[in-house]
N, C-alpha and C positions, 0 to 999 in steps of 0.2 A: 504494500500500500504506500502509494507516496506520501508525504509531507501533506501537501493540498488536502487529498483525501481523508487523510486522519483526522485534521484539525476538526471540523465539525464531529466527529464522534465524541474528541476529547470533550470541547467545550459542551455538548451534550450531557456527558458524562460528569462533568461542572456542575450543572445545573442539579443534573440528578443528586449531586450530593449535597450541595446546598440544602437542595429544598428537606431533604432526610435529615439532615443536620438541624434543622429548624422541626422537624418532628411532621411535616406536612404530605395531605397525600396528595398525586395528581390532580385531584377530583378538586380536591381546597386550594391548589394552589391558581387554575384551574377558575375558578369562582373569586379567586381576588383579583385576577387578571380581564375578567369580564371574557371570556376564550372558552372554547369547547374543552374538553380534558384532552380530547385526540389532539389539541394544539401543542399543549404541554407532551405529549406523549412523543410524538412526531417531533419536538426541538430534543427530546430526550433522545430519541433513537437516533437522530441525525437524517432524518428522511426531510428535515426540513431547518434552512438558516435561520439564525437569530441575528436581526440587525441590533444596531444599534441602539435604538430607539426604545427597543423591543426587550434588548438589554438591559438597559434603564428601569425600564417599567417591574421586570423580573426579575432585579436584585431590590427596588422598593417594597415588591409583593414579601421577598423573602427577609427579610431586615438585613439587610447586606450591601456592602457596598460593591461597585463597579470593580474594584481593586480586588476585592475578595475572591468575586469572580472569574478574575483573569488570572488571579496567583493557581488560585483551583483548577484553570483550562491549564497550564504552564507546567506545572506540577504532572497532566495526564499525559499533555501531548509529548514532553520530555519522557515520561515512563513509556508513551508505545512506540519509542524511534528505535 
């Protein structure tokens, strides 16, 4: 898997942990983000990007900052090189 490729898995995988980290499921996190759960699910699997914006809004849902989230994408993407 290239570089390109993985990176959405990782930050995916970011996500995913955040939001367990905060003790939340899909479903609630999901409901704070005004988003179907398949939205959450889908950033979770990597079937689908997280902008920026998108970003923002899903490190406010989770009490986290933008930093947190990117130290947690950096941390996986380094672990699946």
């Amino acid at each position: 898997m290239s570089r390109i490729e993985h990176e959405p898995t990782a930050l995916g995988e970011a996500v995913r942990q955040l939001r367990a980290q905060m003790g939340l499921t899909q479903q609630e996190l999901a409901a704070s983000l005004d988003v179907p759960q398949s939205w959450v699910s889908n950033i979770e699997g990597a079937r689908r990007r997280l902008g920026v914006l998108e970003a923002l809004e899903v490190c406010e849902a989770l009490g986290c900052s933008v930093v947190d989230l990117l130290e947690e994408y950096e941390r996986r993407r380094c672990a699946g090189k």
